[in-house]
C-alpha positions in Angstrom: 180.6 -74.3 -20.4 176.8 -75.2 -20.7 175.2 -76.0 -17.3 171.6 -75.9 -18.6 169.9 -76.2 -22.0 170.2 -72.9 -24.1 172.7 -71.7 -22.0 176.8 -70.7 -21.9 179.1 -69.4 -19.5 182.6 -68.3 -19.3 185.6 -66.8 -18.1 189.1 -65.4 -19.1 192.3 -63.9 -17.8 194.1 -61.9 -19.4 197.7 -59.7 -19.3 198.3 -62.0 -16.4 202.6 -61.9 -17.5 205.4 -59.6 -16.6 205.3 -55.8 -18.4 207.1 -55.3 -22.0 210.1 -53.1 -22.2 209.9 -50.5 -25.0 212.9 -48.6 -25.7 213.1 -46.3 -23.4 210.3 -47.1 -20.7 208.7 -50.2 -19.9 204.7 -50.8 -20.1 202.4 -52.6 -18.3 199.2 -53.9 -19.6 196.7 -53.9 -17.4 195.8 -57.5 -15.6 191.6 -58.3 -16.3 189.1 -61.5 -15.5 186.3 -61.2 -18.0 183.1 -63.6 -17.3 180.0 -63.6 -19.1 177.2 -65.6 -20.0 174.1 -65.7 -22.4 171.1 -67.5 -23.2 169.2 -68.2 -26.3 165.4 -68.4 -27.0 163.4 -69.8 -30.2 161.9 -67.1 -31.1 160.1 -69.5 -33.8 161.2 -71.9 -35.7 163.3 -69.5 -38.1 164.5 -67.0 -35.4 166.5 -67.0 -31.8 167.3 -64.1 -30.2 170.4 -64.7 -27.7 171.3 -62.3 -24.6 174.2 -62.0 -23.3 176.0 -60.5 -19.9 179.1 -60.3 -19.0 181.9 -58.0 -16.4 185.6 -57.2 -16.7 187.6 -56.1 -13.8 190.4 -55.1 -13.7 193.6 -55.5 -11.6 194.0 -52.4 -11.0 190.5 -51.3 -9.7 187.2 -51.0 -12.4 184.7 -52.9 -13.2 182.8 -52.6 -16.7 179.6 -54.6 -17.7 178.4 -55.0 -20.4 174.6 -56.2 -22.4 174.1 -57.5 -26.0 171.8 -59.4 -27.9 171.6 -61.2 -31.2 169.0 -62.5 -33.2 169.9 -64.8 -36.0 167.5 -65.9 -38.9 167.9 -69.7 -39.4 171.1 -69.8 -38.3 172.7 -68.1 -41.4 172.3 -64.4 -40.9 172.5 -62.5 -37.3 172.0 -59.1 -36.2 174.2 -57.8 -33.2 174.1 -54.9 -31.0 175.7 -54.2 -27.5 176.5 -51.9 -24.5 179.9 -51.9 -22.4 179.9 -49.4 -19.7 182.9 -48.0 -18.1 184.8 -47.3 -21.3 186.1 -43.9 -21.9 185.5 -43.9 -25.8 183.3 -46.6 -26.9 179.7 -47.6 -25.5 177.2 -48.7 -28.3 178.3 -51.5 -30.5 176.2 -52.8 -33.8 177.1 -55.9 -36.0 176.0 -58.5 -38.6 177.3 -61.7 -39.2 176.5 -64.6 -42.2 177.7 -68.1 -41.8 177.5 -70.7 -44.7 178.5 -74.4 -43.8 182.5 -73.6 -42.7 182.5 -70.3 -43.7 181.3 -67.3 -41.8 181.6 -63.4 -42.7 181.1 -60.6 -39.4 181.2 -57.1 -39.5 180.5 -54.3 -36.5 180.7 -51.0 -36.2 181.8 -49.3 -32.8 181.0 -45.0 -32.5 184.2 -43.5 -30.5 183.5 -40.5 -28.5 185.8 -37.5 -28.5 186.7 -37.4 -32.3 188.5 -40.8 -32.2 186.6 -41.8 -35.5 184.6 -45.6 -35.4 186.1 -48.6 -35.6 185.0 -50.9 -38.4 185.6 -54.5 -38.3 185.6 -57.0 -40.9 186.1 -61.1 -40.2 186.3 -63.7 -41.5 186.2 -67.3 -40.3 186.7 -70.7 -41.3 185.2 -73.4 -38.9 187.4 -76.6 -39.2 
C-alpha cells in the first residue's frame, strides 16, 4: 500500500493455523504480525537510496525491529544491508541485487553468532 509519493507500507500474519504433528510430538510454530514500511529518495538522477522499518511480534510475547537500506544505481544494480534486533543468532544482514527487464538476480549474506556458520542466499526472479 502507497499512502504518499515514494512511500510503502505493509503488514502480514503469519503461522496463524493449528500446530503440525510430527511423529512422536506435535509442534507449534510460533503465531507473528510483521509491519513495515520504507521510503525512497532520488539521490540524483542515477541513484535512490530507500529506508526501510519494520516490527515483528510475536504471539507469544517479543517484539523485534528491524532497519535497512538500499541504494540502487539506475534501477539495475542495488546494494542492501540491514539490522533485526531480538534475534538470538542473526543481526547484520548484507546483499546485492541486479534486475534486467523480467529478470532479476539477489544474493545476501547473513553472519550467525555462536558457530552456526552464515547463511548465503541466492535468488532468482522472473517478473511476469
Amino acid at each position: 500500500f502507497s499512502p504518499v509519493d515514494n512511500t510503502m507500507i505493509g503488514i502480514a500474519a503469519g503461522n496463524l493455523g493449528s500446530s503440525s504433528a510430527m511423529l512422536y510430538q506435535r509442534i507449534t510454530l510460533p503465531a507473528y504480525v510483521r509491519a513495515g514500511g520504507s521510503y525512497t529518495a532520488s539521490v540524483d538522477r542515477n541513484f535512490f537510496l530507500t529506508g526501510f522499518l519494520g516490527v515483528v511480534t510475536y504471539k507469544s510475547g517479543g517484539i523485534s525491529p528491524s532497519i535497512g537500506a538500499d541504494l540502487s544505481f539506475q534501477n539495475m544494480l542495488d546494494i542492501r544491508a540491514g539490522y533485526g534486533s531480538g534475534y538470538d543468532l542473526t543481526g547484520l544482514s548484507y546483499g546485492a541485487g541486479i534486475h534486467y527487464g523480467f529478470l532479476r538476480l539477489d544474493y545476501s549474506y547473513i553472519p550467525m553468532k555462536l558457530d552456526f556458520g552464515n547463511s548465503q542466499t541466492f535468488t532468482l526472479s522472473f517478473l511476469l
